[in-house]
N, C-alpha and C positions, 0 to 999 in steps of 0.2 A: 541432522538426520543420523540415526542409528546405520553403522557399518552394515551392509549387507541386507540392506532392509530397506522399504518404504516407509519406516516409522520414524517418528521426529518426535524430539520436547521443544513445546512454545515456553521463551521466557518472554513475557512479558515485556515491554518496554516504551513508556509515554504511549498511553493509551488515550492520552486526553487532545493531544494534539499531533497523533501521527500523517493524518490525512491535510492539514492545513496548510504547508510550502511546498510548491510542483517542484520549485528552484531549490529545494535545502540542499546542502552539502551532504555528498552518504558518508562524508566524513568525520563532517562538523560536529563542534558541539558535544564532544566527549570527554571533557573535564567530569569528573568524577564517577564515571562509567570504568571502573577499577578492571572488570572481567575486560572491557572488550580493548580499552588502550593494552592491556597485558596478549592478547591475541593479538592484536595489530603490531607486536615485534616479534612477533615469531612468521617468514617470508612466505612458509606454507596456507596458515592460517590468514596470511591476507590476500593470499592468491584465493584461497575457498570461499571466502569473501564477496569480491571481485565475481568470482565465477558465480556466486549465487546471485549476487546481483543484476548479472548479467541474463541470469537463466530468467528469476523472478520478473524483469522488464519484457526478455520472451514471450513469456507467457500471457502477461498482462496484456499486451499488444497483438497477442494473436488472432487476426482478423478470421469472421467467417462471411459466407457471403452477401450479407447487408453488409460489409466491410465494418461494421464495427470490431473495435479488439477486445477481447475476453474479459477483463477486470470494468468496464465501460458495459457490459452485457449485463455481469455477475449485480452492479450496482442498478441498473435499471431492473432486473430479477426481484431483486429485495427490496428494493422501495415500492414496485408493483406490491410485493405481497403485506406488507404493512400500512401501505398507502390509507385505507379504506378505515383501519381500526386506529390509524393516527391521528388521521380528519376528525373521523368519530369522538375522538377521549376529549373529552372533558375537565379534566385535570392536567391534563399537559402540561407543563412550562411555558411553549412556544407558540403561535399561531400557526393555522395550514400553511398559510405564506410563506413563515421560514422553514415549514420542513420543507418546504416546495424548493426553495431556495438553495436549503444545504443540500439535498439530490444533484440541482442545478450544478453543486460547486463541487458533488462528490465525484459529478459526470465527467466536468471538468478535467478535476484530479484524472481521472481514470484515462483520458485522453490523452494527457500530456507528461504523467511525471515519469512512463517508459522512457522517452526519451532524451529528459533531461538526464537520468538514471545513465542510460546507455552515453550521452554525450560525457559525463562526468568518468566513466570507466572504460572508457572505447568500447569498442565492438569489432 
């Protein structure tokens, strides 16, 4: 996030399977990720880290009063809204089944990987 601003650049990163281990390591798994092992020696930058992790699990977890938590809302939001037109397609890839299914497991995700998150960097 831009100094003094609410504005941010998204870099990109595994896009293909960011959503698939509740358990990952937020650490793991950084061979060849040049940018961020170079940030993780510098004490600040893994504090800002840490703090964003911690902020991002926040958020994600922030219940309203159906007790669901935020990120667990957002994904039931969006699968509502393309539910209809995905059943629908006819060229798909996948069956309704499995999109039914990776909702099931995005629900999931959205449930649980706050916590592992906050367990892996205290709170």
């Amino acid at each position: 996030r831009f100094a003094n601003s609410d504005r941010f650049q998204f870099l990109p990163w595994d896009k293909d399977v960011t959503f698939r281990e509740i358990d990952r390591d937020a650490f793991a798994s950084f061979e060849g990720q040049h940018l961020f092992q170079t940030a993780m020696q510098f004490r600040e930058l893994r504090d800002a880290y840490v703090e964003a992790l911690q902020r991002c699990a926040a958020i994600a977890s922030e219940t309203d009063a159906s007790g669901r938590g935020w990120l667990e809302r957002e994904v039931s939001r969006h699968a509502g809204q393309i539910r209809e037109a995905a059943h629908a397609d006819e060229k798909k890839a996948f069956s309704n089944e499995r999109f039914e299914q990776e909702v099931t497991w995005m629900l999931t995700f959205a449930r649980q990987r706050a916590g592992q998150i906050e367990r892996q960097v205290g709170r």
